[in-house]
PAZAPA-44358 format. One record per atom (N, C-alpha, C): residue number from 0; atom name; residue in three letters; x, y, z. Coordinates in pm, whole numbers, padded with zeros to 5 digits. Each point is the difference from the previous one (the first is absolute). Layout:
BEGIN
+-----+----+-----+--------+--------+--------+
:   k :  a :   r :     px :     py :     pz :
+-----+----+-----+--------+--------+--------+
: NUM : CA : ala :      X :      Y :      Z :
...
+-----+----+-----+--------+--------+--------+
REM end
This chain:
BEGIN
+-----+----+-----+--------+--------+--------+
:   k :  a :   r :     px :     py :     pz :
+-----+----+-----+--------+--------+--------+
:   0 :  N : unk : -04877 :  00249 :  01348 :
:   0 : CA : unk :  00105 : -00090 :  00041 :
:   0 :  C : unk :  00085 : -00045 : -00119 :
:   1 :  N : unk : -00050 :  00000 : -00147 :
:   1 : CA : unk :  00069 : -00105 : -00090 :
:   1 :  C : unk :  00118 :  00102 : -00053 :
:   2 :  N : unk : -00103 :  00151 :  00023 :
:   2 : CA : unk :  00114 :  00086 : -00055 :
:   2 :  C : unk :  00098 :  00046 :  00088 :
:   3 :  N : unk : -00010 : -00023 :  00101 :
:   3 : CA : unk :  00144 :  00034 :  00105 :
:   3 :  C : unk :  00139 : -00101 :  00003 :
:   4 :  N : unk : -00087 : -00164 : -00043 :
:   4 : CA : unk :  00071 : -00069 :  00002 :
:   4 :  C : unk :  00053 : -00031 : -00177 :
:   5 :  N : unk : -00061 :  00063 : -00053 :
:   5 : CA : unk :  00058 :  00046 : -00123 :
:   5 :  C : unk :  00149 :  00117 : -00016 :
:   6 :  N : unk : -00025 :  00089 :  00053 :
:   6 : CA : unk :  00115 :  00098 :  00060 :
:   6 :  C : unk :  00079 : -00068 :  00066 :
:   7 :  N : unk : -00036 : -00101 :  00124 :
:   7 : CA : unk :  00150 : -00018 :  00028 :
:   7 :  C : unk :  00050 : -00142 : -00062 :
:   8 :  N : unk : -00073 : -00070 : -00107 :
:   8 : CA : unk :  00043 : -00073 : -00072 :
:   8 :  C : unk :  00137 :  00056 : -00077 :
:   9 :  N : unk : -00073 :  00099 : -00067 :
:   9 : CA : unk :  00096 :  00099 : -00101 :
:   9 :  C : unk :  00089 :  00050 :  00053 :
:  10 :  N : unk : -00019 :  00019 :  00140 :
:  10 : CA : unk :  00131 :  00096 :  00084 :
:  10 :  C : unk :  00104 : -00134 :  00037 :
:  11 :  N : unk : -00062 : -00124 :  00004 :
:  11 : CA : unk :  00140 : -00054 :  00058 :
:  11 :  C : unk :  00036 : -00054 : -00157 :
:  12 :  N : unk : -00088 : -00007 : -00091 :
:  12 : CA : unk :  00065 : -00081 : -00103 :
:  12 :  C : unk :  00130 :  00124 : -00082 :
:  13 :  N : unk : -00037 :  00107 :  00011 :
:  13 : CA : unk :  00080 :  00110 : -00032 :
:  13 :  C : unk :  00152 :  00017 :  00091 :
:  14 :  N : unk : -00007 : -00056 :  00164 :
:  14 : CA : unk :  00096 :  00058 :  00032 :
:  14 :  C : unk :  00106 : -00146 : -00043 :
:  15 :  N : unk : -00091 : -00110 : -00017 :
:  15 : CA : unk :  00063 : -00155 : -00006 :
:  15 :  C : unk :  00055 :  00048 : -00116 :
:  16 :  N : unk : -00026 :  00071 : -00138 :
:  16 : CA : unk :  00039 :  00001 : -00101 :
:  16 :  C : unk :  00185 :  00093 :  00016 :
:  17 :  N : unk : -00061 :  00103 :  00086 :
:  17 : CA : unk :  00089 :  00109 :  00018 :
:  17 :  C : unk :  00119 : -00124 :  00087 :
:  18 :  N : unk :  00024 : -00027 :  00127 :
:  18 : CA : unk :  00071 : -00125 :  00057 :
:  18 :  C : unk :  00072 : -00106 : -00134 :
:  19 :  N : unk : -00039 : -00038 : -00088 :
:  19 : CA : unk :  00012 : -00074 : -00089 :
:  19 :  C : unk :  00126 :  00065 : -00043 :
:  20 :  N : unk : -00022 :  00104 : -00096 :
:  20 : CA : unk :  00098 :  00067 : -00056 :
:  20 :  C : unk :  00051 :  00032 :  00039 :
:  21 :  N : unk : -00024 :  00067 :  00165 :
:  21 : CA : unk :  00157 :  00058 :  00065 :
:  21 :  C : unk :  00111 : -00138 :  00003 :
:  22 :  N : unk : -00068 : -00095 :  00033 :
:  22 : CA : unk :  00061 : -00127 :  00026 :
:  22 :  C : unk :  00099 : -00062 : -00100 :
:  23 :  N : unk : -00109 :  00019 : -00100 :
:  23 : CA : unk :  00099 : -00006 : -00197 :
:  23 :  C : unk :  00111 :  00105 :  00008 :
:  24 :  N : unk : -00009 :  00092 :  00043 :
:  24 : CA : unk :  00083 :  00158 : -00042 :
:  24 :  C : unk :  00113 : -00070 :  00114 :
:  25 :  N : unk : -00025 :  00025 :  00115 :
:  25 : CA : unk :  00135 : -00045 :  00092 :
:  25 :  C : unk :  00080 : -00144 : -00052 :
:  26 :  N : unk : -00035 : -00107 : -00018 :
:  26 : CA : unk : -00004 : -00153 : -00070 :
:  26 :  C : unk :  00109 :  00080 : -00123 :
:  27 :  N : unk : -00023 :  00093 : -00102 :
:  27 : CA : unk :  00071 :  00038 : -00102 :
:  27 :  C : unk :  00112 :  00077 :  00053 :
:  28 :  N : unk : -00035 :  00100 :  00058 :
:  28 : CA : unk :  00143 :  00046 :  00089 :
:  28 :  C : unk :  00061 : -00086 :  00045 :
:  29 :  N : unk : -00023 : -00106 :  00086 :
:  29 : CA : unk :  00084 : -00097 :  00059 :
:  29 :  C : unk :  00044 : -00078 : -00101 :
:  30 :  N : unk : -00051 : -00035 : -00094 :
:  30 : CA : unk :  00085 : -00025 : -00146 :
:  30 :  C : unk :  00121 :  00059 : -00047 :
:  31 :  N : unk : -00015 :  00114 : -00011 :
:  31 : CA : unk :  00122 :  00112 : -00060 :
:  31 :  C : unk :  00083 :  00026 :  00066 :
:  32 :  N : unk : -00038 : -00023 :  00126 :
:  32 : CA : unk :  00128 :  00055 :  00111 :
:  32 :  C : unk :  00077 : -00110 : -00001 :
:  33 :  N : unk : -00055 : -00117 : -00028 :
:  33 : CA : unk :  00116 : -00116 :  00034 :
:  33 :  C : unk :  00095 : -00022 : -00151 :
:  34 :  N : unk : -00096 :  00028 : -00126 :
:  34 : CA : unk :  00060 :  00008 : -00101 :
:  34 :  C : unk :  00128 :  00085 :  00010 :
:  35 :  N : unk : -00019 :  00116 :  00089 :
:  35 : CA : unk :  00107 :  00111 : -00018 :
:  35 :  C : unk :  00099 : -00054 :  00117 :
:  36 :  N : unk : -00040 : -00062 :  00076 :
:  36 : CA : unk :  00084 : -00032 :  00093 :
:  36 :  C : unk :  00103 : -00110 : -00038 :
:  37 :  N : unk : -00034 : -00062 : -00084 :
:  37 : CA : unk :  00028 : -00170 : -00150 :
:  37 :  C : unk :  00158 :  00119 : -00007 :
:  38 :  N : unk : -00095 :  00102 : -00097 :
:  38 : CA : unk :  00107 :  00079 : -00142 :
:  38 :  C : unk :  00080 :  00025 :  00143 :
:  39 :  N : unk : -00003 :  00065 :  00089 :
:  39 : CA : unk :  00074 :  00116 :  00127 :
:  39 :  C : unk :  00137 : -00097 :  00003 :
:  40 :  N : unk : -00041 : -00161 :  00026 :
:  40 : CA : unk :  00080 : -00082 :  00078 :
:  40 :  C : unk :  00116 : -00071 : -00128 :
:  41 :  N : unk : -00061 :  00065 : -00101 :
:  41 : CA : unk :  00062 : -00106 : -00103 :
:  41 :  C : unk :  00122 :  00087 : -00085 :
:  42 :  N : unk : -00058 :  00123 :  00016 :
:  42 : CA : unk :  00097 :  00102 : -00042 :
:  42 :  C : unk :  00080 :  00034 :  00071 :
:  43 :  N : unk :  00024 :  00021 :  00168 :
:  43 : CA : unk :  00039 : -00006 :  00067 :
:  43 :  C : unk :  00153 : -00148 :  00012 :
:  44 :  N : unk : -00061 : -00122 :  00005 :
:  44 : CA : unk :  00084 : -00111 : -00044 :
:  44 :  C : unk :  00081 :  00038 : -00139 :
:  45 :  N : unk : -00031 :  00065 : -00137 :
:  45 : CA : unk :  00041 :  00017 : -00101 :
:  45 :  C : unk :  00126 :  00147 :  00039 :
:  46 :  N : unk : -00008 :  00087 :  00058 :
:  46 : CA : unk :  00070 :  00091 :  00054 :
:  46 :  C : unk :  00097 : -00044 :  00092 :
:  47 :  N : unk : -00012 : -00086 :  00068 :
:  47 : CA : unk :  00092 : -00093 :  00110 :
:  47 :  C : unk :  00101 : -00111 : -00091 :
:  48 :  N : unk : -00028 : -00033 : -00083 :
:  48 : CA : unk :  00075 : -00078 : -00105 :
:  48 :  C : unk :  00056 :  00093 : -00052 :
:  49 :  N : unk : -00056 :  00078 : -00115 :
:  49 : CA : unk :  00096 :  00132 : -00049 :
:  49 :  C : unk :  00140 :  00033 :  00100 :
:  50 :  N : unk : -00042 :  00010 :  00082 :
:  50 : CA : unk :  00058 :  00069 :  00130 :
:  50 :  C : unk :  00170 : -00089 :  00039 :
:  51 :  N : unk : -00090 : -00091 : -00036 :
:  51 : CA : unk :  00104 : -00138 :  00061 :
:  51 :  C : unk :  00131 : -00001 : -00158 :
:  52 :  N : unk : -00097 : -00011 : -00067 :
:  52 : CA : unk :  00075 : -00041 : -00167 :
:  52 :  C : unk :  00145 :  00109 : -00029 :
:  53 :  N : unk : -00109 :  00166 :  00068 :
:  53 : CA : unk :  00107 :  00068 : -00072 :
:  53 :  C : unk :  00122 :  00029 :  00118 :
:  54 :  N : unk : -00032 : -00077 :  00123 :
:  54 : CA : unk :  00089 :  00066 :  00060 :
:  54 :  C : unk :  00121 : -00152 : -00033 :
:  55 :  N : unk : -00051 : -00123 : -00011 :
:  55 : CA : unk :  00106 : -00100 : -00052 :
:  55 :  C : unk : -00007 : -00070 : -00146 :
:  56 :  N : unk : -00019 :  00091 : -00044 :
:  56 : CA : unk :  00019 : -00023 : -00152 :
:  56 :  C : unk :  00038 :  00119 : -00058 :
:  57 :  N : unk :  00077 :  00078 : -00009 :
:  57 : CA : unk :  00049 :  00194 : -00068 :
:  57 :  C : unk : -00054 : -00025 : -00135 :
:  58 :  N : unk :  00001 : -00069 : -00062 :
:  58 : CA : unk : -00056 :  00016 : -00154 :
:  58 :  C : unk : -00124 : -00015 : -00001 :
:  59 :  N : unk : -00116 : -00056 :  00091 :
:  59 : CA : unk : -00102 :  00015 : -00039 :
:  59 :  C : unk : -00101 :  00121 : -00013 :
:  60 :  N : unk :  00054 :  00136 :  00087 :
:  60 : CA : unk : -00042 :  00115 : -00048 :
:  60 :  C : unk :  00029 :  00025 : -00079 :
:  61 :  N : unk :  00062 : -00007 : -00131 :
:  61 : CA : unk :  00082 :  00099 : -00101 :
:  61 :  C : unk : -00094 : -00143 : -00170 :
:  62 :  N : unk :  00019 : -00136 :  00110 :
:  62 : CA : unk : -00140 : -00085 : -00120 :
:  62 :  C : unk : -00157 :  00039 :  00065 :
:  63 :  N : unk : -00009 :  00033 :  00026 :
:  63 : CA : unk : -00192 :  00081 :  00021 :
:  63 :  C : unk : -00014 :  00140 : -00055 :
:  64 :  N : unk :  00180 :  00071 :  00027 :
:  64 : CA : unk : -00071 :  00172 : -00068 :
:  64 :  C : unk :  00030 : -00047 : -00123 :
:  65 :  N : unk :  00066 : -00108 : -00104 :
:  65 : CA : unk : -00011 : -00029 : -00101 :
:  65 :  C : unk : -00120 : -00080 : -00069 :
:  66 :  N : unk : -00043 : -00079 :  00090 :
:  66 : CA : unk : -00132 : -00055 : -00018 :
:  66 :  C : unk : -00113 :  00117 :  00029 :
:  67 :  N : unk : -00015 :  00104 :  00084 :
:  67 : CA : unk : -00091 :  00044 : -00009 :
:  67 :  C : unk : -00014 :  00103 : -00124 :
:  68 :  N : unk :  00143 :  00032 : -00093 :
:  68 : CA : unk : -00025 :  00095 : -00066 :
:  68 :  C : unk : -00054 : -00087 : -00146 :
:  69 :  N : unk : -00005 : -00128 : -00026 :
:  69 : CA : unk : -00039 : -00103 : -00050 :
:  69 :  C : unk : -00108 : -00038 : -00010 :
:  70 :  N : unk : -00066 : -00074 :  00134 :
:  70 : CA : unk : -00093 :  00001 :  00032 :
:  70 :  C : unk : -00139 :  00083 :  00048 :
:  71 :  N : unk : -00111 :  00001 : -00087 :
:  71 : CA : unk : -00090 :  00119 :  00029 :
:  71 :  C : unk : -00053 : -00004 :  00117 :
:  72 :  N : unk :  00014 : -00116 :  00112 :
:  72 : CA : unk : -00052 :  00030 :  00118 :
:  72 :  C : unk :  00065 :  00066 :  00085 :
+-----+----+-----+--------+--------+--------+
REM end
């Protein structure tokens, strides 16, 4: 008896372990996706301004291809 209930000691403490980490692993994905979803929404807003600037402002394309040849980013 002690050793059967030894086996399925080990069998549930193994699958509890296995459950654990899937739990950690999805928990981290659901991390990153929202991180990327952060950058998605923010670059998106930054492209919509661009958008706006160069269509009522004409000089501000011609100060960014000068700033970008300037600037290393």
């Amino acid at each position: 008896m002690a050793v059967v209930d030894d086996k399925e000691s080990a069998a549930a403490n193994a699958q509890l372990k296995y459950w654990k980490r899937l739990r950690q692993d999805l928990e981290k994905a659901r991390l990153l996706v929202e991180l990327i979803r952060k950058r998605e929404k923010l670059k998106r807003e930054e492209v919509k301004q661009l958008k706006w600037l160069e269509q009522h402002v004409p000089w501000v394309t011609e100060w960014m291809n000068v700033m970008g040849r300037i600037l290393p980013f």
